[in-house]
Backbone as a ProteinNet text record, in pm:
[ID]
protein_1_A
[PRIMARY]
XXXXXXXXXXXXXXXXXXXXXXXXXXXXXXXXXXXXXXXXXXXXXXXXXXXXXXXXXXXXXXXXXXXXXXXXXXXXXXXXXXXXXXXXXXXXXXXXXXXXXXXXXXXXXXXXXXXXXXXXXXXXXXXXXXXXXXXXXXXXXXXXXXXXXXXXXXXXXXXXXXXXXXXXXXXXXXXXXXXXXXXXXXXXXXXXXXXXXXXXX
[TERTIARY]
83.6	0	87.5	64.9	144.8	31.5	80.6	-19.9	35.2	-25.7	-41.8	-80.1	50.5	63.1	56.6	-34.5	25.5	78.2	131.6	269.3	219.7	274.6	325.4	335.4	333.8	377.4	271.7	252.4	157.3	137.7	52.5	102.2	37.2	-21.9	-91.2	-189.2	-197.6	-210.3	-361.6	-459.2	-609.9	-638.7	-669.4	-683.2	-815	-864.7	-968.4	-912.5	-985.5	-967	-962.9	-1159.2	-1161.8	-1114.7	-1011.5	-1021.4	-911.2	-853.2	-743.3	-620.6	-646.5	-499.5	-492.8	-654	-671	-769.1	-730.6	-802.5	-930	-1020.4	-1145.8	-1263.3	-1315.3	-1380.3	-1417.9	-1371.4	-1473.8	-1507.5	-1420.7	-1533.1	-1622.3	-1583.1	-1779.1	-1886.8	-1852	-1985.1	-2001	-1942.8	-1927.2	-2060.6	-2041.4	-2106	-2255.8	-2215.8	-2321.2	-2412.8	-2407.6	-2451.3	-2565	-2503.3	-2551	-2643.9	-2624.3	-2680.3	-2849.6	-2818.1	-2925.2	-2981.5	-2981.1	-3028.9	-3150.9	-3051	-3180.3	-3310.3	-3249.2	-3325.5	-3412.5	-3416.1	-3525.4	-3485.3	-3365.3	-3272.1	-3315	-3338	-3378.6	-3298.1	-3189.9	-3079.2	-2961.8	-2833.9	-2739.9	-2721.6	-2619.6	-2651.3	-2516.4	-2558.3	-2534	-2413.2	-2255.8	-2164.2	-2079.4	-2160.6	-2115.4	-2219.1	-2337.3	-2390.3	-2329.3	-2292.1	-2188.7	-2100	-1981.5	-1850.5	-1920.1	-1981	-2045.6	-2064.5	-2112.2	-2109.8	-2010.2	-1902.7	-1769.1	-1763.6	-1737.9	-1723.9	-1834.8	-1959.6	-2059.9	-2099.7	-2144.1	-2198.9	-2281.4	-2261	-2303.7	-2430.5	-2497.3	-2697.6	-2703.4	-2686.7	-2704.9	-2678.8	-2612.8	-2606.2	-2720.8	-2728.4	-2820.1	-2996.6	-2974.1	-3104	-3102.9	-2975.6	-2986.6	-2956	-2883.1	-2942.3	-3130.4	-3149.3	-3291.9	-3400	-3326.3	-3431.4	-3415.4	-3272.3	-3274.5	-3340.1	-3353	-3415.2	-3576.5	-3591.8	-3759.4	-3795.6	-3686.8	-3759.3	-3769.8	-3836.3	-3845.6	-3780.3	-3679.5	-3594	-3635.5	-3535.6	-3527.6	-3379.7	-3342.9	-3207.6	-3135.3	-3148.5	-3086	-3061.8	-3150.6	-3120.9	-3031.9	-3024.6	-2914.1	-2791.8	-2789.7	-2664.6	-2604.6	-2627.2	-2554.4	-2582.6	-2672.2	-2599.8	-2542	-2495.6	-2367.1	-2245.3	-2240.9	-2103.9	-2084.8	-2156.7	-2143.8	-2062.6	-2115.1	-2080.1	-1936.5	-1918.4	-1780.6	-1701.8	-1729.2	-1615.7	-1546.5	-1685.5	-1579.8	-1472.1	-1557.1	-1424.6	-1278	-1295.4	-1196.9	-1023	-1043	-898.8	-838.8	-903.8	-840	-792	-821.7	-870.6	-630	-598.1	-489.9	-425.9	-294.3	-274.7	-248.7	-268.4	-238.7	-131.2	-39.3	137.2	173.9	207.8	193.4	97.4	37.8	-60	-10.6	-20.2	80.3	210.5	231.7	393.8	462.1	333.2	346.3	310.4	201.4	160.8	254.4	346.6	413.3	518.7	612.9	663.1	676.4	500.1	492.4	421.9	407.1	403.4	496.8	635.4	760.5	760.6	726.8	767.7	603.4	523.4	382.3	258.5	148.4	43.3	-36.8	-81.3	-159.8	-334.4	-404.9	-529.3	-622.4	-739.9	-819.2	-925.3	-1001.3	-1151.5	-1237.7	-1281.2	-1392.1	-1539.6	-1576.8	-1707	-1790.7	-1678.5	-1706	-1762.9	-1835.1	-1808.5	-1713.8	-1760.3	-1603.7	-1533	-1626.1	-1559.6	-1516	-1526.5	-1494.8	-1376.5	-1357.3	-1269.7	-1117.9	-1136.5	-1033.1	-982.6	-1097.7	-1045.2	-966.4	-1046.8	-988.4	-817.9	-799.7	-664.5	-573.5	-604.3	-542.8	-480.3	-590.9	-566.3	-451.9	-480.6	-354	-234.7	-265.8	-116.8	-84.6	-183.2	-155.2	-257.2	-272.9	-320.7	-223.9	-93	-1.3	33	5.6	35.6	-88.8	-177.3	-264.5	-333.7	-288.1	-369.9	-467.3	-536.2	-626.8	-722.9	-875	-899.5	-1062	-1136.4	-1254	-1340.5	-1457.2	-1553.5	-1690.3	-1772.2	-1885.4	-1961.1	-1924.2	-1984.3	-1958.2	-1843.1	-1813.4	-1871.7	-1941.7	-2003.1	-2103.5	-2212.7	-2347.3	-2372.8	-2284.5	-2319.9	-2135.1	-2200.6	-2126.1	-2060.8	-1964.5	-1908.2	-2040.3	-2084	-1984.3	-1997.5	-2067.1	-2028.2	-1884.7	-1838.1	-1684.7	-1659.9	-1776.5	-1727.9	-1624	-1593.2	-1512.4	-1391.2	-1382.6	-1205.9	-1168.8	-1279.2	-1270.8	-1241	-1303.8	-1243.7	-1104.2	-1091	-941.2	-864.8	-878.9	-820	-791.1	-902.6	-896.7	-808.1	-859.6	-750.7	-635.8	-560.2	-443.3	-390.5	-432.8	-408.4	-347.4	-415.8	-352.8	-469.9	-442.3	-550.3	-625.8	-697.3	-753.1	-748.3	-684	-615.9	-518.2	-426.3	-308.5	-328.1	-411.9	-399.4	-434	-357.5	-396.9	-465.2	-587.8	-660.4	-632	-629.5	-606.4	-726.6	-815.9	-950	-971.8	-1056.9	-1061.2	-1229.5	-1311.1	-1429.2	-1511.3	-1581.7	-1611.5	-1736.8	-1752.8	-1830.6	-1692	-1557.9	-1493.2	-1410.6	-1425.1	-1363.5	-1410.4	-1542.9	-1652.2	-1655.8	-1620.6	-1604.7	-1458.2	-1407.7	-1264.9	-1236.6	-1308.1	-1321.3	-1419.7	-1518.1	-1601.8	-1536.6	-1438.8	-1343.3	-1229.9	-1194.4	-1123.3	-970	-972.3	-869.4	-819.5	-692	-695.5	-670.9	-694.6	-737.8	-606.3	-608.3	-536.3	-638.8	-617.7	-740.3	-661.2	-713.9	-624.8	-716.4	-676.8	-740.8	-844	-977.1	-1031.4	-1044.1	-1064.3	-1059.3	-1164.7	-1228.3	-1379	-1334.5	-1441	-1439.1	-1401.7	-1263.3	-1244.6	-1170.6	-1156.3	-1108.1	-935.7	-861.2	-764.3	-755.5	-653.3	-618.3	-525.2
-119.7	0	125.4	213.5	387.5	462.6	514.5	660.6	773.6	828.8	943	1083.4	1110.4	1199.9	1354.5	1448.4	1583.5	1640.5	1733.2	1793.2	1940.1	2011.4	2054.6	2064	2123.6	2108.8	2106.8	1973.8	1980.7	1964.7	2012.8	2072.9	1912.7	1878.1	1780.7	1636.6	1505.7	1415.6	1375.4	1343.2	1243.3	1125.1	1048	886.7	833.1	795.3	706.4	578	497.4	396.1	223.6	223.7	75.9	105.2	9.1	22.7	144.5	207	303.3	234.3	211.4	162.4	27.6	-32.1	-158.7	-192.8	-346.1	-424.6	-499.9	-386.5	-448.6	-471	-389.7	-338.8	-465.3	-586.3	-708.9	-792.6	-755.1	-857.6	-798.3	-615.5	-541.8	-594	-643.4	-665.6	-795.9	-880.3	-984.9	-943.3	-894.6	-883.6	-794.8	-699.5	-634.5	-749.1	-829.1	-907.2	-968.5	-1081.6	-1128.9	-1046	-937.2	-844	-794.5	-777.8	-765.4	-841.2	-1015.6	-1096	-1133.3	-1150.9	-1148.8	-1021.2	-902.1	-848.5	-797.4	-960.2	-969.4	-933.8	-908.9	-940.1	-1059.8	-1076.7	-1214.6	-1292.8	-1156.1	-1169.1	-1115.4	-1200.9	-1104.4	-985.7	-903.7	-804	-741.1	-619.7	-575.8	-525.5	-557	-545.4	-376.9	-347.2	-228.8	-126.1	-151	-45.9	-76.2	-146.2	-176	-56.6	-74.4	-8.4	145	167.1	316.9	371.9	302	382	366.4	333.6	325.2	474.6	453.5	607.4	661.5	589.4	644.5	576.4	660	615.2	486.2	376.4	196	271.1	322.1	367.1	395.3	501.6	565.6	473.5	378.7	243.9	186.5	167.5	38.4	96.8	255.4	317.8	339.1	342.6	361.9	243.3	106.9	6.9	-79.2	-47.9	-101.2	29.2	144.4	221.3	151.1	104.8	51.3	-61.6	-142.6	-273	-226.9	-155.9	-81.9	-184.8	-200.7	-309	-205.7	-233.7	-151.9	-237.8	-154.2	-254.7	-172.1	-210.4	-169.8	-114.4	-1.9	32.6	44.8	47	4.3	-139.1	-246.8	-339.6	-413.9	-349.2	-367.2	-345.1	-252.3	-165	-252.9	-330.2	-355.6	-532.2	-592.5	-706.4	-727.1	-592.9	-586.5	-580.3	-484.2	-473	-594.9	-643	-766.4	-852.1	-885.8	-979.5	-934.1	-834.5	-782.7	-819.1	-777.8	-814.1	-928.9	-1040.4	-1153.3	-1209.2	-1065.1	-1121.3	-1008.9	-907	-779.7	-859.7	-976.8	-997	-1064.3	-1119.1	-1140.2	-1062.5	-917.9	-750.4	-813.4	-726.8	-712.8	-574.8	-545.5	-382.1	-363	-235.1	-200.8	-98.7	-206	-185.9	-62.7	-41.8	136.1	278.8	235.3	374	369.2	255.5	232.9	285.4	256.8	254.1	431.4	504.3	620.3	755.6	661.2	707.4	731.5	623.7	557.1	709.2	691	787.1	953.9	1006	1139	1146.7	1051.2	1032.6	1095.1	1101.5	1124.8	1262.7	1304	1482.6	1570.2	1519.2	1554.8	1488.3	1596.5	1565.9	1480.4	1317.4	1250.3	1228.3	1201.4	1145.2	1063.6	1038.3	932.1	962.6	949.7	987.3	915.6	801.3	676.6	678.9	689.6	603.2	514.1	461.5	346.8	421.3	357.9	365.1	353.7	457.8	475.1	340.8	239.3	126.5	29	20.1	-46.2	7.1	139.2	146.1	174.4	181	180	3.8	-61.3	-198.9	-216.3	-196.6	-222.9	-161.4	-43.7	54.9	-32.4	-126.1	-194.4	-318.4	-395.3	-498.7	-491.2	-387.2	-349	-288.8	-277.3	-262	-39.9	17.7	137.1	221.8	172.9	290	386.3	299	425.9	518.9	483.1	637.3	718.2	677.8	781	855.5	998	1075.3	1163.6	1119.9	1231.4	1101.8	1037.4	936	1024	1042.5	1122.4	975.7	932.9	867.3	942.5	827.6	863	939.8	868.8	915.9	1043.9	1142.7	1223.2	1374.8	1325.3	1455.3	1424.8	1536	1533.3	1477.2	1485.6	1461.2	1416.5	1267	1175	1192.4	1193.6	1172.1	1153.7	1214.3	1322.3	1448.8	1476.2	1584.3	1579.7	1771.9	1781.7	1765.7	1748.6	1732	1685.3	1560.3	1458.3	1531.5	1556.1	1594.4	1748.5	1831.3	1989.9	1975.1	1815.8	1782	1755.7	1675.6	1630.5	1726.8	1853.3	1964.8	2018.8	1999.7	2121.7	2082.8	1934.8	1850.7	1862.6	1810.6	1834.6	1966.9	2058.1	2198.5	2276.1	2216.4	2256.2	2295.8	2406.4	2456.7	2368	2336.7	2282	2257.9	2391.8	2407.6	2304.8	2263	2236.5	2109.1	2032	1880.6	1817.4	1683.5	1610.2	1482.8	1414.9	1317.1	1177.6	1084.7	976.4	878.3	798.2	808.6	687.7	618.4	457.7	490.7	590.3	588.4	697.9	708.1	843	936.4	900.7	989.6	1067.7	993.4	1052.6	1168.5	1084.1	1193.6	1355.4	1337.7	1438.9	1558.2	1481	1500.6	1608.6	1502.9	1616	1707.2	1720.6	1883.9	1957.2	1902	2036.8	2091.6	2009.9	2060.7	2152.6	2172.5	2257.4	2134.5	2028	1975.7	1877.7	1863.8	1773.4	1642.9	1557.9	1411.8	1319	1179	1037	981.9	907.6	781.7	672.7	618.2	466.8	381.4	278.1	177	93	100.9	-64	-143.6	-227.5	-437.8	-437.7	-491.9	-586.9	-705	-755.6	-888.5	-1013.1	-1056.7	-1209.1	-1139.7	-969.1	-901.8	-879.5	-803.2	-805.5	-588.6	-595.7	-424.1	-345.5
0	0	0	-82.5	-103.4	-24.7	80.3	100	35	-9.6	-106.7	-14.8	40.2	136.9	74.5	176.9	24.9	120.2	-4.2	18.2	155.3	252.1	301.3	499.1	532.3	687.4	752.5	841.6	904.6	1109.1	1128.3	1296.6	1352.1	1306.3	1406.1	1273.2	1346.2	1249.4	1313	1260.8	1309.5	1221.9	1309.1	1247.7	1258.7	1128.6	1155	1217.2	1288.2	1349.2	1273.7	1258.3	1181.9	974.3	953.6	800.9	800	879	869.8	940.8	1023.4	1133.8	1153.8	1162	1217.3	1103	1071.6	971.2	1010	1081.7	1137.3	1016.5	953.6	852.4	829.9	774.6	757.3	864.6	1022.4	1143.4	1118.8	1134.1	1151.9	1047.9	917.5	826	894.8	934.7	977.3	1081.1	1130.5	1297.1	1249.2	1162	1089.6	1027.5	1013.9	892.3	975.6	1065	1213.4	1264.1	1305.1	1432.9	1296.9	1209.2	1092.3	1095.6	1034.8	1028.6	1129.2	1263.6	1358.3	1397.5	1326.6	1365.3	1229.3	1139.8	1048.3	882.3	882.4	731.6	662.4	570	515.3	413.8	395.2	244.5	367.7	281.1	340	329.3	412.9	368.7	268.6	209.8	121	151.5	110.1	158.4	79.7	-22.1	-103.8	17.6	11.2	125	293.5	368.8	475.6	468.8	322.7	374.7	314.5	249.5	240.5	353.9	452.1	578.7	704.3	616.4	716.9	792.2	893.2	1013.8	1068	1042.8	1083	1191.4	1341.2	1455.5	1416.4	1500.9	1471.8	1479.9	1616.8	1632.1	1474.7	1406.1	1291.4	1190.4	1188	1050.6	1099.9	1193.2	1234.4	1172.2	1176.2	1122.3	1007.3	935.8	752.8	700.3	743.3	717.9	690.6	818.3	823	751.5	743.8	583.8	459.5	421.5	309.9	285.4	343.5	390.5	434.4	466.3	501.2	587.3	692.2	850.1	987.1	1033.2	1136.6	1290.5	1303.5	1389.2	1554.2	1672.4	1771.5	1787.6	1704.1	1688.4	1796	1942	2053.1	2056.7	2044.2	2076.1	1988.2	1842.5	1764.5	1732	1818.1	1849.1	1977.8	2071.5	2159.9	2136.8	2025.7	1984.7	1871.8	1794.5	1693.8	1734.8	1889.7	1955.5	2007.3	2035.2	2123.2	2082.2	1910.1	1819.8	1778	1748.2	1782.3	1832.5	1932.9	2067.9	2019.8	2043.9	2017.7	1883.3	1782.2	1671.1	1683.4	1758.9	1795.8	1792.9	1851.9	1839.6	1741.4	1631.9	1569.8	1395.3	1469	1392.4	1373.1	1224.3	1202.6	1155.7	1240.3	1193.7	1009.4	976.9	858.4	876.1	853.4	838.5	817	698.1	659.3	702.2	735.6	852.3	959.6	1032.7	1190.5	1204.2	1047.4	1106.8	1061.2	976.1	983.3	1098.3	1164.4	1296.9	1399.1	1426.3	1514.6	1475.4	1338.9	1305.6	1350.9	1318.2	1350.4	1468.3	1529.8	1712.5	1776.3	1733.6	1810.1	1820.4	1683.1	1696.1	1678.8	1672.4	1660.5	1746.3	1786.6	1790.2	1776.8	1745.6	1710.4	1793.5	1703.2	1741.8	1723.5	1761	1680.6	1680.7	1548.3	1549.7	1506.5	1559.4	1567.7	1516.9	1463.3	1498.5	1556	1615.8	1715.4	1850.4	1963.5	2073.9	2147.9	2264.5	2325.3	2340.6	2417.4	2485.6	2394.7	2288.2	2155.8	2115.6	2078.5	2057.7	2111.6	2263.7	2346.6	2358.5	2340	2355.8	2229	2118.4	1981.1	2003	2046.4	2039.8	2187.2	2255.6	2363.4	2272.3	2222.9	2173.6	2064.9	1963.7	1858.3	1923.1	2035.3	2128	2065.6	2057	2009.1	2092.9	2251.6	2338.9	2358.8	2415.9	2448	2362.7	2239.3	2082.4	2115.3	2085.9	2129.3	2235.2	2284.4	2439.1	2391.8	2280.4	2243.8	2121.7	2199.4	2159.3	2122.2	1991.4	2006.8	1968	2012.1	1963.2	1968.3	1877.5	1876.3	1984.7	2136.3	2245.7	2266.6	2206.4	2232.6	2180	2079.2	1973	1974.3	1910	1887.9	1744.2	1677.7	1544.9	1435	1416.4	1375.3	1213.4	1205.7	1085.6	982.6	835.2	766.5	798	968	1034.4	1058.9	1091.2	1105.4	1284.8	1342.6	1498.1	1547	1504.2	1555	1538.6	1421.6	1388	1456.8	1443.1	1476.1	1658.2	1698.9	1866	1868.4	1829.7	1816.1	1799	1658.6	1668.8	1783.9	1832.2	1962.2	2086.4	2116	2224.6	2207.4	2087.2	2041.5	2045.3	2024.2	2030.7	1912.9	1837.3	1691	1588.3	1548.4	1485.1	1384.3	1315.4	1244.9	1083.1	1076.2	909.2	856.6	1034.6	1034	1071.6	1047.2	1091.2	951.2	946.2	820.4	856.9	816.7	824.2	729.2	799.4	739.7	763.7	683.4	665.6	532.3	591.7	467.1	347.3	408.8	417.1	400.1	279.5	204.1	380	458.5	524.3	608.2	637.1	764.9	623.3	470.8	425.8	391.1	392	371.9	521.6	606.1	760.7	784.3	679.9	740.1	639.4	547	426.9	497.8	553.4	613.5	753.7	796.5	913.9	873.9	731.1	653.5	647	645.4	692.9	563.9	538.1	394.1	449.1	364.7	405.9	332.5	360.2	333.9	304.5	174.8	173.8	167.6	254.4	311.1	231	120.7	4.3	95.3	94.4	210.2	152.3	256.2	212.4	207.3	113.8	84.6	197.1	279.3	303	221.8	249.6	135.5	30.2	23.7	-80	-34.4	-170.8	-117.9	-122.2	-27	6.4	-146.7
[MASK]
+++++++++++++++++++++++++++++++++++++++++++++++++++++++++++++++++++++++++++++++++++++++++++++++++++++++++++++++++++++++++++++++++++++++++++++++++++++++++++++++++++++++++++++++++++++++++++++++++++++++++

């Protein structure tokens, strides 16, 4: 994989999480798929509409899923047996070599952060398990904003934690909502290539 870095000086770095750093992106359809089914999916589900909504709060898939599908779900109760289903596939999630190992890099002399979609507790486990809590002291999730990726909340937080203006941070991002997210934050973006499930990077 080449990241396609642009060119000039930047004060501070923000990371998407699943499908940017960590090779989660197919447990979640995995778990997406499951957590649907029971709650009345009859087809699998649709794995081109899945990664379309990469970065977006799980509550908020779980509600533009079941529009597309026109089921009327209990979007709480789907939301905490998708994480669930998760969990148990979280460890065997694999880093993506070249983002990590550029992170790791401008860790030393810069700012870093993370800006999730996930829930908090998901994704602190997810960032334990990949052994990359200690890189990051500035962790934003879903729980943290009012309004989820391809709102600019998430990242315009992170800006702010970090302490670096917002002009001046560059986003690295697998997933057309966190990229939409970090142009309305004024911020230029990385598109990190994603894996289809069974696909290759």
């Amino acid at each position: 994989m080449k990241l396609d870095i642009p060119p000039g000086a930047f004060a501070g770095y923000i990371f998407d999480l699943d499908g940017t750093l960590v090779d989660t992106m197919p447990l979640h359809f995995r778990a997406w798929d499951a957590a649907m089914r029971r709650a009345g999916l009859k087809a699998p589900l649709d794995e081109e509409l899945f990664y379309s909504l990469g970065g977006v709060p799980t509550r908020r898939v779980a509600e533009l899923i079941a529009q597309h599908y026109q089921l009327t779900v209990d979007t709480e109760a789907i939301f905490h047996h998708k994480e669930a289903l998760f969990t148990e596939l979280q460890a065997d999630a694999q880093l993506i070599g070249p983002v990590v190992d550029f992170a790791r890099r401008v860790a030393q002399t810069h700012p870093v952060a993370i800006a999730s979609g996930g829930p908090r507790f998901i994704v602190q486990r997810s960032l334990e398990l990949a052994g990359l809590a200690p890189l990051f002291k500035v962790v934003i999730s879903a729980d943290d904003v009012a309004h989820g990726k391809p709102a600019p909340d998430m990242f315009l937080l992170a800006a702010s934690r970090m302490e670096v203006p917002a002009a001046a941070c560059l986003v690295f991002e697998d997933a057309e909502p966190g990229m939409r997210a970090a142009e309305a934050a004024g911020m230029k973006w990385v598109r990190v290539p994603s894996r289809r499930a069974g696909g290759q990077r």
